[in-house]
MARFI-878697 format. One record per atom (N, C-alpha, C, CB): residue number from 1; residue in one letter; z, y negated, x negated. Coordinates in steps of 0.1 Angstrom, whole numbers, plus 5000, padded with zeros to 4 digits. Atoms other than C-alpha are relative to their C-alpha. Glycine has a CB too. Layout:
<sites>
seq=NUM; type=A; c3=Z; c2=Y; c1=X $
...
</sites>
This chain:
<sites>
seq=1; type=X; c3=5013; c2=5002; c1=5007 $
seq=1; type=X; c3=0823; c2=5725; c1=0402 $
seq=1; type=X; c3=4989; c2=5006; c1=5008 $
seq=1; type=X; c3=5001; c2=5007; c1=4986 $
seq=2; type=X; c3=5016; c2=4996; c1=4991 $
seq=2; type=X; c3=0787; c2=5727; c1=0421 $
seq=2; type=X; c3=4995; c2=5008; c1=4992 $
seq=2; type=X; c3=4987; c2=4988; c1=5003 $
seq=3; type=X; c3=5013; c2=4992; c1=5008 $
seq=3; type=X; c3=0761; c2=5754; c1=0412 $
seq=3; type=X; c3=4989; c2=4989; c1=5001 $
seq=3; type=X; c3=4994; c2=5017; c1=5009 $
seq=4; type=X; c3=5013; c2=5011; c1=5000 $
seq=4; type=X; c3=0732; c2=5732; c1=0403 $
seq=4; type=X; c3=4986; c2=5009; c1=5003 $
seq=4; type=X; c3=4999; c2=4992; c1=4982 $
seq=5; type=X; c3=5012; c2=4996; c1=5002 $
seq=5; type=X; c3=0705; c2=5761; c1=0404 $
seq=5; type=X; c3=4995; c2=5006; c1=4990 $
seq=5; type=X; c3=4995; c2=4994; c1=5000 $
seq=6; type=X; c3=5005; c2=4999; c1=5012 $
seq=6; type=X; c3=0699; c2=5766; c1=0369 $
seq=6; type=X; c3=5013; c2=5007; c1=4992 $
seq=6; type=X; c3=4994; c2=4985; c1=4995 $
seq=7; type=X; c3=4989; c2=4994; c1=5009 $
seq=7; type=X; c3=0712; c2=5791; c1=0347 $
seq=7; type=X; c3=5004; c2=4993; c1=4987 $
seq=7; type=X; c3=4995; c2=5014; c1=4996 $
seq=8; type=X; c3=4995; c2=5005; c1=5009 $
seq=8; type=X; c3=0730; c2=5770; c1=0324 $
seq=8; type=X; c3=5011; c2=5007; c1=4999 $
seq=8; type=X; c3=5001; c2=4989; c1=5001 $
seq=9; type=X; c3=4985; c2=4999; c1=5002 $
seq=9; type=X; c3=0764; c2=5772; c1=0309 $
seq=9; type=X; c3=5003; c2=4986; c1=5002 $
seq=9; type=X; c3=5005; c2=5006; c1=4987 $
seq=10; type=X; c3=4994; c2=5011; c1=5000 $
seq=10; type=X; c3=0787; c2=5747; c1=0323 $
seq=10; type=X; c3=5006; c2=4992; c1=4993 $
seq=10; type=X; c3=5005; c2=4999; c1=5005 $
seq=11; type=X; c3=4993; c2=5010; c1=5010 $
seq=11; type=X; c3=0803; c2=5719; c1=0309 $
seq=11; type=X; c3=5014; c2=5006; c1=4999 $
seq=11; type=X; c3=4999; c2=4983; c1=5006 $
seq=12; type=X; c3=4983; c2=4998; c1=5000 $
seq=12; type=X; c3=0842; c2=5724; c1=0298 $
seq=12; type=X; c3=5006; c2=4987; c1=5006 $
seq=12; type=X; c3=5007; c2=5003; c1=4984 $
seq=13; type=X; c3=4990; c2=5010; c1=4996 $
seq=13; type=X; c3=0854; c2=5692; c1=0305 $
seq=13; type=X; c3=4995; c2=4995; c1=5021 $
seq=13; type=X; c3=4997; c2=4984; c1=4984 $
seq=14; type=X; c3=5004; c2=5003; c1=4993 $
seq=14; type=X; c3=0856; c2=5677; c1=0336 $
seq=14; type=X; c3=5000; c2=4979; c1=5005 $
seq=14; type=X; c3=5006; c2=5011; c1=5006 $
seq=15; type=X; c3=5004; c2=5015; c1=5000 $
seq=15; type=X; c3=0847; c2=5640; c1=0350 $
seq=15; type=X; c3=5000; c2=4998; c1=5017 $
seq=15; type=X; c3=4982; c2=4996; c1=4991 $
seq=16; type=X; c3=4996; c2=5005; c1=4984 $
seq=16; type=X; c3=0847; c2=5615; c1=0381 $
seq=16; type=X; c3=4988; c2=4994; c1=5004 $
seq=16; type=X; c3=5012; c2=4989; c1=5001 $
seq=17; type=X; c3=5009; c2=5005; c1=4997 $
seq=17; type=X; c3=0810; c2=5607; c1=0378 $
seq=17; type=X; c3=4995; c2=5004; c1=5011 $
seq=17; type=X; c3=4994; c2=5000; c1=4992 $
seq=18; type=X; c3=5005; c2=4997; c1=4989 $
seq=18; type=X; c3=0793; c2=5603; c1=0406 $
seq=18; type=X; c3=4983; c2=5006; c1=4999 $
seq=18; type=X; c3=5003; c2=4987; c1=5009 $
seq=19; type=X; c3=5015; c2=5001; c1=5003 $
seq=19; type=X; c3=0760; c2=5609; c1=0393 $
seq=19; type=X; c3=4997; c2=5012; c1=4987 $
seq=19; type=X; c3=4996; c2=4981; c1=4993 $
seq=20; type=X; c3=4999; c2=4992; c1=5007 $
seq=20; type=X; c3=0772; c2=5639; c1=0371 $
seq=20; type=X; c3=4990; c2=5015; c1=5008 $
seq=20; type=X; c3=5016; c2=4999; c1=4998 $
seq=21; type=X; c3=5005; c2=4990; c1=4993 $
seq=21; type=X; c3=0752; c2=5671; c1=0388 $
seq=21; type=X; c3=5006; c2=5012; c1=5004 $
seq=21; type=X; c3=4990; c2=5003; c1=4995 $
seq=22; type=X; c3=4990; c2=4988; c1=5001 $
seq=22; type=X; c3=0782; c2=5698; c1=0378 $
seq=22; type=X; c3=5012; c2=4994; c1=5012 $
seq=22; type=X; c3=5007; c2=5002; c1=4980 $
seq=23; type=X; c3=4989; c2=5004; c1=4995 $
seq=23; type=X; c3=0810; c2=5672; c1=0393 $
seq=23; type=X; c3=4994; c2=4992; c1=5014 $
seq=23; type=X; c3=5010; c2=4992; c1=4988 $
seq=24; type=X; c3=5001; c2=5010; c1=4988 $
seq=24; type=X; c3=0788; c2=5645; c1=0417 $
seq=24; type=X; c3=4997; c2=5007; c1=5005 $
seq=24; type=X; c3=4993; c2=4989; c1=5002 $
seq=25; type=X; c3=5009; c2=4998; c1=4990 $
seq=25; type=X; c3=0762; c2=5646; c1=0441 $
seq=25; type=X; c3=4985; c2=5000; c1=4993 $
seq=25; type=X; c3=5002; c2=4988; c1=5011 $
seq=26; type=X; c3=5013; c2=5007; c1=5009 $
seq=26; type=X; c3=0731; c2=5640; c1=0417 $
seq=26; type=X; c3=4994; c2=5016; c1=5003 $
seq=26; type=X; c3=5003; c2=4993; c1=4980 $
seq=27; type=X; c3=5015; c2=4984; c1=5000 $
seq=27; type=X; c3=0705; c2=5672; c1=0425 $
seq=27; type=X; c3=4990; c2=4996; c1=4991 $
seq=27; type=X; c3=4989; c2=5003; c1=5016 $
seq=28; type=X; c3=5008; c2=5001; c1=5010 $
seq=28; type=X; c3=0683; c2=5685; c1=0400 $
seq=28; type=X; c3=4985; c2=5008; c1=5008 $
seq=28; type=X; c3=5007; c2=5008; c1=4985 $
seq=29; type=X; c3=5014; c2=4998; c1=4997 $
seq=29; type=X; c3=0642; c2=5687; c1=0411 $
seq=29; type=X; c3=4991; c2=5000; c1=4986 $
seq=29; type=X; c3=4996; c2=4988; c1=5012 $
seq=30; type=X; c3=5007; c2=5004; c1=5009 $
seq=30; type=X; c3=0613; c2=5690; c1=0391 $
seq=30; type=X; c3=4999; c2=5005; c1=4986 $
seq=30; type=X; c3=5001; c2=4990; c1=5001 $
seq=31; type=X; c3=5000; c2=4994; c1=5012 $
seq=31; type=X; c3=0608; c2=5695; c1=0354 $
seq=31; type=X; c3=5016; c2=5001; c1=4991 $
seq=31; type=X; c3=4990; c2=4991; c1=4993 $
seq=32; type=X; c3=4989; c2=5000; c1=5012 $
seq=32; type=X; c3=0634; c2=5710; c1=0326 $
seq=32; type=X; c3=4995; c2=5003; c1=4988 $
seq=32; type=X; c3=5011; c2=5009; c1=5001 $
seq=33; type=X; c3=5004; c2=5002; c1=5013 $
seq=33; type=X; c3=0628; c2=5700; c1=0294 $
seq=33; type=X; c3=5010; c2=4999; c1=4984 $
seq=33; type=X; c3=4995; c2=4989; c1=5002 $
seq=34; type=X; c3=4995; c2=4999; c1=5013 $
seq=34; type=X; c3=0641; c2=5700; c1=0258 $
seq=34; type=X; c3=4999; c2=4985; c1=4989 $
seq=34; type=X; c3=4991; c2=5014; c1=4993 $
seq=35; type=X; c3=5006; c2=5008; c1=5007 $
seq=35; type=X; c3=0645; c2=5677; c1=0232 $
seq=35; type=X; c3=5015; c2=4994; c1=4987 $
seq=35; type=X; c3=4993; c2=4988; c1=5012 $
seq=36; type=X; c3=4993; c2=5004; c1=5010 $
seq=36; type=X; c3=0665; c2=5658; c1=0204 $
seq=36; type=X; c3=5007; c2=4988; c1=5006 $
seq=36; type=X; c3=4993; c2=4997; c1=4988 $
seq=37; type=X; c3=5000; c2=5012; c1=4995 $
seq=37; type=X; c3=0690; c2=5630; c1=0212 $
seq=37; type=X; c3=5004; c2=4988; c1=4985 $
seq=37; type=X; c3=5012; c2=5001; c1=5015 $
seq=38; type=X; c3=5002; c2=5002; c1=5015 $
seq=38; type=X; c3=0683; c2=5604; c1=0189 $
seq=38; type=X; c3=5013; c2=4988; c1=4999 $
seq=38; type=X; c3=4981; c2=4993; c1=4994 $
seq=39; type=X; c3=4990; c2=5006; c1=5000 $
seq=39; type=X; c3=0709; c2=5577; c1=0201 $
seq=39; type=X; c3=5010; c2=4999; c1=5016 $
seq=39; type=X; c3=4996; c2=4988; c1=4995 $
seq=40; type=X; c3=4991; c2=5005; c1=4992 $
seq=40; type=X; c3=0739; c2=5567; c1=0226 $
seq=40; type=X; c3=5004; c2=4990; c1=5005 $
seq=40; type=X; c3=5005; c2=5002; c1=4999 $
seq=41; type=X; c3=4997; c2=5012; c1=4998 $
seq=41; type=X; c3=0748; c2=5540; c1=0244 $
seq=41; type=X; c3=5001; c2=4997; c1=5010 $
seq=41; type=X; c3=4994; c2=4993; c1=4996 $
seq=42; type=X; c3=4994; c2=5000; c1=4985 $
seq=42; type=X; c3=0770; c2=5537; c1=0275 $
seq=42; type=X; c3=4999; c2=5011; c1=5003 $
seq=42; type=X; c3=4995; c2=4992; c1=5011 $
seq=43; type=X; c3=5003; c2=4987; c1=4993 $
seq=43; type=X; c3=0760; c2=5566; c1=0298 $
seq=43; type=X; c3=4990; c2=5006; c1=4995 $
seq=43; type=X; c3=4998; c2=4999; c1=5013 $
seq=44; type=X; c3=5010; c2=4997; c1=5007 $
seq=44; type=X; c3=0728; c2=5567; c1=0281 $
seq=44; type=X; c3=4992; c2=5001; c1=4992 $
seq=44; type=X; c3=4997; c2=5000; c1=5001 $
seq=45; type=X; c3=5002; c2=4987; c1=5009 $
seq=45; type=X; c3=0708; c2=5593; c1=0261 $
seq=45; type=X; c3=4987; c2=4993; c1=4996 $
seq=45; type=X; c3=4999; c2=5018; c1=5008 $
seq=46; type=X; c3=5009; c2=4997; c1=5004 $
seq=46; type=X; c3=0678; c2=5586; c1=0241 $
seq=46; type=X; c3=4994; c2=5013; c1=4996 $
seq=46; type=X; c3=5001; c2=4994; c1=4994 $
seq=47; type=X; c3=5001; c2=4994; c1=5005 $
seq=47; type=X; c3=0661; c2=5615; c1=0238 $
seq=47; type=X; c3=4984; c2=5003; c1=4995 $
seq=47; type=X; c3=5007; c2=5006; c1=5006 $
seq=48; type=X; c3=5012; c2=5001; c1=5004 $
seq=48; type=X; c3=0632; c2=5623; c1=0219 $
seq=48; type=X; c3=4991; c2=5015; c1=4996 $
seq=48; type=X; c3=5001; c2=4991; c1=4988 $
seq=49; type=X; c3=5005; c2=4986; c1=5006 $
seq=49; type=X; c3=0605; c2=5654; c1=0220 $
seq=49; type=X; c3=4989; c2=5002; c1=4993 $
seq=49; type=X; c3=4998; c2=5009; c1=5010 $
seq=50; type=X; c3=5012; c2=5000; c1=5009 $
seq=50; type=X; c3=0580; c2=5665; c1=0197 $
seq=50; type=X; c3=4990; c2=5010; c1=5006 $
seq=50; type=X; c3=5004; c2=5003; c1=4984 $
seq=51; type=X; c3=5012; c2=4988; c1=4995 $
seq=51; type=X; c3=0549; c2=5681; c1=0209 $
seq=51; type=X; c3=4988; c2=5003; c1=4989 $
seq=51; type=X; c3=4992; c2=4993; c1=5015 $
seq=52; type=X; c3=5014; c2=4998; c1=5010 $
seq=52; type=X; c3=0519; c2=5697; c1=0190 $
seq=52; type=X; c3=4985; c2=5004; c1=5008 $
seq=52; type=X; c3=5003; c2=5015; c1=4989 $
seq=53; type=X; c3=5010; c2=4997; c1=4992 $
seq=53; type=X; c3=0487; c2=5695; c1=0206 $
seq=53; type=X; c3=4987; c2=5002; c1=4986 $
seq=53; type=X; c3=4998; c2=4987; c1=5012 $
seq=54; type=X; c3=5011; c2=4999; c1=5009 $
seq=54; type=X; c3=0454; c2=5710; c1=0188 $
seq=54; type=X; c3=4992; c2=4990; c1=5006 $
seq=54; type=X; c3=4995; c2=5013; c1=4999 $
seq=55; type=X; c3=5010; c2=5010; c1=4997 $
seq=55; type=X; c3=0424; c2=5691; c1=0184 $
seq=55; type=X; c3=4986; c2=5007; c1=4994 $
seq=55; type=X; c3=5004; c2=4984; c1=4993 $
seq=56; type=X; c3=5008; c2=4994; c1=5003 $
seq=56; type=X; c3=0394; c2=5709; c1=0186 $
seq=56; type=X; c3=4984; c2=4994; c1=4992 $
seq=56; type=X; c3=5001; c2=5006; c1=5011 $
seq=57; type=X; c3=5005; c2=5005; c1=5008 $
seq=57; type=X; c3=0370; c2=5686; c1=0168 $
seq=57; type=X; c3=5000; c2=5002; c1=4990 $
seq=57; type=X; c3=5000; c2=4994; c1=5000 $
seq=58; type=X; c3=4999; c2=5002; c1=5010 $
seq=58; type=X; c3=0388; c2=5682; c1=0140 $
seq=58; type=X; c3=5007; c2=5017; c1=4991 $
seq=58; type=X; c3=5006; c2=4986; c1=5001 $
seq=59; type=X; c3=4993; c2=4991; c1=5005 $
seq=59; type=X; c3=0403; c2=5720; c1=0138 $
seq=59; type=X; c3=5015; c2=4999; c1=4995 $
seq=59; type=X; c3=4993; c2=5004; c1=4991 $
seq=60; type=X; c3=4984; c2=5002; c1=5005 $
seq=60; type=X; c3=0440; c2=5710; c1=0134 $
seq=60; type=X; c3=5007; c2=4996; c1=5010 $
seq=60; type=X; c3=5003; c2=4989; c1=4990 $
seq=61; type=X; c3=4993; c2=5003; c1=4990 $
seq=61; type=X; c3=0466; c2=5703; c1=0150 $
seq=61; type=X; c3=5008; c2=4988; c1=4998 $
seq=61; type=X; c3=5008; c2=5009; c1=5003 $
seq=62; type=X; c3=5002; c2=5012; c1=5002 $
seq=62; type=X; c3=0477; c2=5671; c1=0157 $
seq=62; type=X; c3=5019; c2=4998; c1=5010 $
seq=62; type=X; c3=4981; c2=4993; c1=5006 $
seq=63; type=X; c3=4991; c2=5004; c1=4995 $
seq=63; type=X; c3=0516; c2=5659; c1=0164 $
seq=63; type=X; c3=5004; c2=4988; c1=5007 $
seq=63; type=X; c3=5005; c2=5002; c1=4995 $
seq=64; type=X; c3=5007; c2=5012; c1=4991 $
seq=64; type=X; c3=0523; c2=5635; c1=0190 $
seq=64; type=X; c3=5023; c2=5000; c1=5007 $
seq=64; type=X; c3=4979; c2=5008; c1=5017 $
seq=65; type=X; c3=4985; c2=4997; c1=4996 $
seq=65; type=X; c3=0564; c2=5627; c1=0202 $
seq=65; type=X; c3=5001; c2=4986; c1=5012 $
seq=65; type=X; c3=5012; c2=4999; c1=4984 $
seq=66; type=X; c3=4999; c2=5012; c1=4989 $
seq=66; type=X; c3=0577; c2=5608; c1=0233 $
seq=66; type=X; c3=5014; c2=5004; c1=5001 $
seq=66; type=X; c3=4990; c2=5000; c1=5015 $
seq=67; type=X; c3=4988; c2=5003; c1=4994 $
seq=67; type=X; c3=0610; c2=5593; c1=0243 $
seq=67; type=X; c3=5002; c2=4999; c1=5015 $
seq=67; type=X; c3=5003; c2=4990; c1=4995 $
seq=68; type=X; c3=4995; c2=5000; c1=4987 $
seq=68; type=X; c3=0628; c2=5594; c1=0274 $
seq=68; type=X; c3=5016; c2=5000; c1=5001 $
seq=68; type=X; c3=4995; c2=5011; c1=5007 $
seq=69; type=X; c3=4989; c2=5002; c1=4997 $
seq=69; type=X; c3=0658; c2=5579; c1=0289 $
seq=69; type=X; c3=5011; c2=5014; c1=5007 $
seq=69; type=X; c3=4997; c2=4988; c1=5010 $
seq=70; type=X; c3=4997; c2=4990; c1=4998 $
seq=70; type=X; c3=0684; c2=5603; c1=0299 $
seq=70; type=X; c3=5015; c2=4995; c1=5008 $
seq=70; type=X; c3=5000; c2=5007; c1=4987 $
seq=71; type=X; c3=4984; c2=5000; c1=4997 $
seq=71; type=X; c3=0717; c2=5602; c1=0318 $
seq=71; type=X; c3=5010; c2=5008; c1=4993 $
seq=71; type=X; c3=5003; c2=5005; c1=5013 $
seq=72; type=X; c3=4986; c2=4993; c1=5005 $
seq=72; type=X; c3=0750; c2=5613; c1=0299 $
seq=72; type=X; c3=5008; c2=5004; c1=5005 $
seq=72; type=X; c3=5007; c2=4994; c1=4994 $
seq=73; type=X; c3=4983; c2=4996; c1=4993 $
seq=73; type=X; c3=0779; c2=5627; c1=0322 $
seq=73; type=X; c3=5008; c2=4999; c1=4988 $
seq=73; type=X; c3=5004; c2=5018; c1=5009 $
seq=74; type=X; c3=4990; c2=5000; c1=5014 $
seq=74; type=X; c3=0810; c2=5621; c1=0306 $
seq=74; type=X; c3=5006; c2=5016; c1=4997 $
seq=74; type=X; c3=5016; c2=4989; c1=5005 $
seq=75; type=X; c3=4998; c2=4989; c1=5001 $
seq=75; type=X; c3=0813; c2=5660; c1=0309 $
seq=75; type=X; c3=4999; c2=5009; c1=4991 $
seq=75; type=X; c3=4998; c2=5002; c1=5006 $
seq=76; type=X; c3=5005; c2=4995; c1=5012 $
seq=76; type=X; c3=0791; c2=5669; c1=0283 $
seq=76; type=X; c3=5000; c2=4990; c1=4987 $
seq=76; type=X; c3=4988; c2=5005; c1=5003 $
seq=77; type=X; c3=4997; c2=5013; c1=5015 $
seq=77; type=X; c3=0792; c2=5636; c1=0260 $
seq=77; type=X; c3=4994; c2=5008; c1=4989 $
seq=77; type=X; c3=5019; c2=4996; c1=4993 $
seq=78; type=X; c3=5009; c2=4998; c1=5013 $
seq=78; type=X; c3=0759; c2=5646; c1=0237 $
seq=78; type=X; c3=5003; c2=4991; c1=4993 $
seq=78; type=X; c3=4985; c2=5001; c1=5000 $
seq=79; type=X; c3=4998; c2=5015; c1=5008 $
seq=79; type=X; c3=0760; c2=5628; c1=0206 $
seq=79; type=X; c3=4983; c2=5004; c1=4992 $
seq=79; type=X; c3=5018; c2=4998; c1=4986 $
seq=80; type=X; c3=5011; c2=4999; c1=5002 $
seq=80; type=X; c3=0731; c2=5618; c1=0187 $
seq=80; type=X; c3=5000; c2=5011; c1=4985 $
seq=80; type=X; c3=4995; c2=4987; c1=5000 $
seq=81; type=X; c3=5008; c2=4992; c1=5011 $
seq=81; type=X; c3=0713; c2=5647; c1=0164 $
seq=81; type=X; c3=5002; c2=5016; c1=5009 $
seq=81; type=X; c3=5009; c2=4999; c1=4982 $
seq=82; type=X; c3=5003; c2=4986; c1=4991 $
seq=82; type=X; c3=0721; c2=5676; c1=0194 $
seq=82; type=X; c3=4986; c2=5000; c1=5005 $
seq=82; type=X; c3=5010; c2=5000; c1=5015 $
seq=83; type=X; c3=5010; c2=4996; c1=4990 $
seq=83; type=X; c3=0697; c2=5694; c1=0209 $
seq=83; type=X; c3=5005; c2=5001; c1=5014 $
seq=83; type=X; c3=4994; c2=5012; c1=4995 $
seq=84; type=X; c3=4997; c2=4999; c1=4988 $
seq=84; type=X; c3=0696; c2=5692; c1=0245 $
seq=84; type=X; c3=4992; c2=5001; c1=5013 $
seq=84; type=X; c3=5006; c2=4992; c1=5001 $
seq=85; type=X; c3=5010; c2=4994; c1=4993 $
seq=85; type=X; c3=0683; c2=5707; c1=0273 $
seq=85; type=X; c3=4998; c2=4988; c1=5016 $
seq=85; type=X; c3=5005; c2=5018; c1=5003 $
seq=86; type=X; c3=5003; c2=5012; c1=4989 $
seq=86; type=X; c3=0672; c2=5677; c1=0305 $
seq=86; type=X; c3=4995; c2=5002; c1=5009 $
seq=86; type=X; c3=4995; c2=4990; c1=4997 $
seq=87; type=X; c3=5007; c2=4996; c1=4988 $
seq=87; type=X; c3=0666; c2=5683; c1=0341 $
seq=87; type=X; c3=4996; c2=4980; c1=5006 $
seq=87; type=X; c3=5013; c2=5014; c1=5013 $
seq=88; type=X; c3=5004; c2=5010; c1=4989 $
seq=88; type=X; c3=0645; c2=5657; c1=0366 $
seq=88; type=X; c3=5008; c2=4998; c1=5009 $
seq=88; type=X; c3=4990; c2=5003; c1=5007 $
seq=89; type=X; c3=4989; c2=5003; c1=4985 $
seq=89; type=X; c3=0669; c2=5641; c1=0392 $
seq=89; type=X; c3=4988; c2=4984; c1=5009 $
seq=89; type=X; c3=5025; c2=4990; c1=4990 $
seq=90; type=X; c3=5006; c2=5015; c1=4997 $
seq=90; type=X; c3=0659; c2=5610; c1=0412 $
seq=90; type=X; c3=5003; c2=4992; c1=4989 $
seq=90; type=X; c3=5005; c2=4991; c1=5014 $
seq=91; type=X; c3=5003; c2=5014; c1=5008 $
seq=91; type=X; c3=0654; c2=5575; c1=0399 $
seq=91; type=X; c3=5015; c2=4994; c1=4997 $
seq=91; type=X; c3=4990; c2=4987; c1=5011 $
seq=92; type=X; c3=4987; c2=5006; c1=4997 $
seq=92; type=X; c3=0685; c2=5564; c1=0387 $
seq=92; type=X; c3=5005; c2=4989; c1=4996 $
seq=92; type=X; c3=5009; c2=5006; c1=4996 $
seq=93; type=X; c3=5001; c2=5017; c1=5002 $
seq=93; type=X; c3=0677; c2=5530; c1=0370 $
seq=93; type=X; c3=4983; c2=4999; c1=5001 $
seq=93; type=X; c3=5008; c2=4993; c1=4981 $
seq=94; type=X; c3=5019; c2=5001; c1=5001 $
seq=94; type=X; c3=0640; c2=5519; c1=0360 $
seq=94; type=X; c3=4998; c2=5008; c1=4998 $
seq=94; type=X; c3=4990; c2=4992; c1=4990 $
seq=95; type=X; c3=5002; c2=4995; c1=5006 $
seq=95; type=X; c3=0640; c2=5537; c1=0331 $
seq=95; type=X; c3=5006; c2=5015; c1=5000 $
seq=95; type=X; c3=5001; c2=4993; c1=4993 $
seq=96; type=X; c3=4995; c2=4983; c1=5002 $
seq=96; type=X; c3=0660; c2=5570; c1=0338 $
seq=96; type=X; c3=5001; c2=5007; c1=5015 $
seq=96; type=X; c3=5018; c2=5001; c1=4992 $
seq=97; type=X; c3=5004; c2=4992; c1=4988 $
seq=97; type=X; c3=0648; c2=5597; c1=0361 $
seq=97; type=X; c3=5005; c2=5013; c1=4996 $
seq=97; type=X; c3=4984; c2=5001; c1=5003 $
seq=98; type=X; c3=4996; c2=4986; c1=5007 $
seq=98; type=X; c3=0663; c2=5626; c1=0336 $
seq=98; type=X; c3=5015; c2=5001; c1=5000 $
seq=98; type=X; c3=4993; c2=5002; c1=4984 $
seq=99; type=X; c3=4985; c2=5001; c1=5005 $
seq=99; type=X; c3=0698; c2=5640; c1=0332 $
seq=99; type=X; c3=5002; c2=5011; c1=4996 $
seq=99; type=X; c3=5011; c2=4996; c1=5010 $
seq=100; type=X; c3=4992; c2=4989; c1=5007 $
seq=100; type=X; c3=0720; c2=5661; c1=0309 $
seq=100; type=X; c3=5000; c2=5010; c1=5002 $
seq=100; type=X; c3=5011; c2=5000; c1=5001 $
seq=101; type=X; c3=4997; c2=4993; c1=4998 $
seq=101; type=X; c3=0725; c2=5692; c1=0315 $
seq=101; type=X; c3=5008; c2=5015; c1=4993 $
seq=101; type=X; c3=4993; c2=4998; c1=5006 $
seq=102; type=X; c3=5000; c2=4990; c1=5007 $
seq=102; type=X; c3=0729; c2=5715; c1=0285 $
seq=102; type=X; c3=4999; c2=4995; c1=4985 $
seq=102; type=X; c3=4990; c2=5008; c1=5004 $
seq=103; type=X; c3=5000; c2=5005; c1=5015 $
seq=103; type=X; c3=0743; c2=5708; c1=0248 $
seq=103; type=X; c3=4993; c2=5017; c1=4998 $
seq=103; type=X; c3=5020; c2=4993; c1=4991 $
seq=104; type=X; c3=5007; c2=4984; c1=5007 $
seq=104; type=X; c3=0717; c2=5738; c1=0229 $
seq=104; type=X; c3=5011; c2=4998; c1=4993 $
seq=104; type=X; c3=4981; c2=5002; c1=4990 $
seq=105; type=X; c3=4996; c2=4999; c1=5013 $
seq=105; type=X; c3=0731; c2=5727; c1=0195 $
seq=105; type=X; c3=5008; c2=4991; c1=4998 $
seq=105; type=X; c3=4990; c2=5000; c1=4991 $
</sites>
């Protein structure tokens, strides 16, 4: 198993992905982020985060949420309603530049 960098806790299981970051070659750059995953499907993660930004006009605060594609390793196999923590890797389709790395919950 690779050190990725990041103090995580590793996965238990292990896998033959190539694109896994604990078992491939896949390096993690860039942002780590949090978030909910809302569904599954093949390798990949919907995941969805909620942010609160104030709004100083109106004195309140104002919620605002975005999705993002995610890579699954078969190592950690989130399912949907975990929390989970997602590092930047390269481009690994259009839509997914993020991968797995950490079941929170």
């Amino acid at each position: 198993m690779r050190n990725i960098g990041i103090e995580v806790k590793p996965p238990e299981g292990t896998c033959n992905d190539e694109r896994c970051p604990f078992h491939g070659t896949l390096s993690i750059r860039g942002q780590i982020l949090s978030g909910k995953v809302l569904k599954v499907y093949g390798k990949t993660a919907v995941i969805e985060r909620e942010l609160i930004k104030y709004v100083p006009k109106y004195e309140r605060y104002m919620r605002k949420r975005s999705r993002l594609h995610a890579h699954n390793p078969e190592c950690i196999r989130a399912k949907p309603g975990d929390t989970v923590r997602i590092a930047e890797c390269r481009p690994i389709s259009k839509t997914k530049s993020f991968v797995i790395i950490e079941v929170i919950k």
